[in-house]
N, C-alpha and C positions, 0 to 999 in steps of 0.2 A: 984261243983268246976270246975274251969276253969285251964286248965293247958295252962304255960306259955312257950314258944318258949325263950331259953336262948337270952342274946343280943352278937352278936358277937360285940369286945372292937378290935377288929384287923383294922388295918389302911393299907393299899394296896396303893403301889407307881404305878402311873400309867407309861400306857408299853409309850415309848418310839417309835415312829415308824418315823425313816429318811423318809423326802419328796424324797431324793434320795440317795439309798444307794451306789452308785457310788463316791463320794465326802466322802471325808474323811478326818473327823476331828481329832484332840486330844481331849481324852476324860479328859484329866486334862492341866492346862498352862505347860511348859516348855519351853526344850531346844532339838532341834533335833537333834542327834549329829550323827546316819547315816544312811546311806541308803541301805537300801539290795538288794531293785530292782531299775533300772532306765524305763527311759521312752520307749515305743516301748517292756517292758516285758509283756509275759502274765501271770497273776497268776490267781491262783483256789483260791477260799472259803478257810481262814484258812493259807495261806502263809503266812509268814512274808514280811510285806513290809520295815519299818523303825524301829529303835529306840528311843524312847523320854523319856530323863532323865528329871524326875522330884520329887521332894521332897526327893532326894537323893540314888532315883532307875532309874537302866533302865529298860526302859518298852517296851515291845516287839510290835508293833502294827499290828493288823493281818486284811489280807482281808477281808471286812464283803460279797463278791460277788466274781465270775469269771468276766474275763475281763481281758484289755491289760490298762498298764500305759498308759496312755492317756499325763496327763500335771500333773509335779513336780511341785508346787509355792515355794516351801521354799529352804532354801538352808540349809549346813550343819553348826552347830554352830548356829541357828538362832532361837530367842526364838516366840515363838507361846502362844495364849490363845487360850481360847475351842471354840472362833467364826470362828475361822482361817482353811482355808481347803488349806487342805497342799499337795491334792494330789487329781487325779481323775483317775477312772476308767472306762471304757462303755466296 
């Protein structure tokens, strides 16, 4: 008798890795409605930098890096999709 090796039926979403994590997108379409840091600030990993309402929350949007705001592109009130980089950091 041959014993058989179960089959794993599990499906794995693959990782996700920004070409640059500096640039910061929304990770859902919305409406940006404000801002915590401006440009010329530094924040650490994990600050908050913006709020984006969308599907009828606000969503906190948090540093994925350290770094200084670099360049805003959006403004407040102004709706964004997830291709839209709304902010940089270096």
């Amino acid at each position: 008798m041959s014993e058989e090796k179960p089959q794993s039926n599990k499906i794995y979403r693959k990782v996700y890795i920004l070409s640059d994590p500096g640039l910061i997108y929304p990770f859902i379409p919305g409406t940006v409605s404000s801002f915590i840091v401006k440009k010329g600030d530094e924040v650490v990993k994990g600050d908050q930098l913006f709020i984006l309402d969308a599907m009828k929350m606000n969503n906190i949007v948090l540093a994925p890096v350290d770094g200084v705001v670099k360049k805003i592109n959006v403004k407040v009130g102004e709706k964004v999709s997830k291709n839209d980089v709304i902010m940089e950091i270096v």
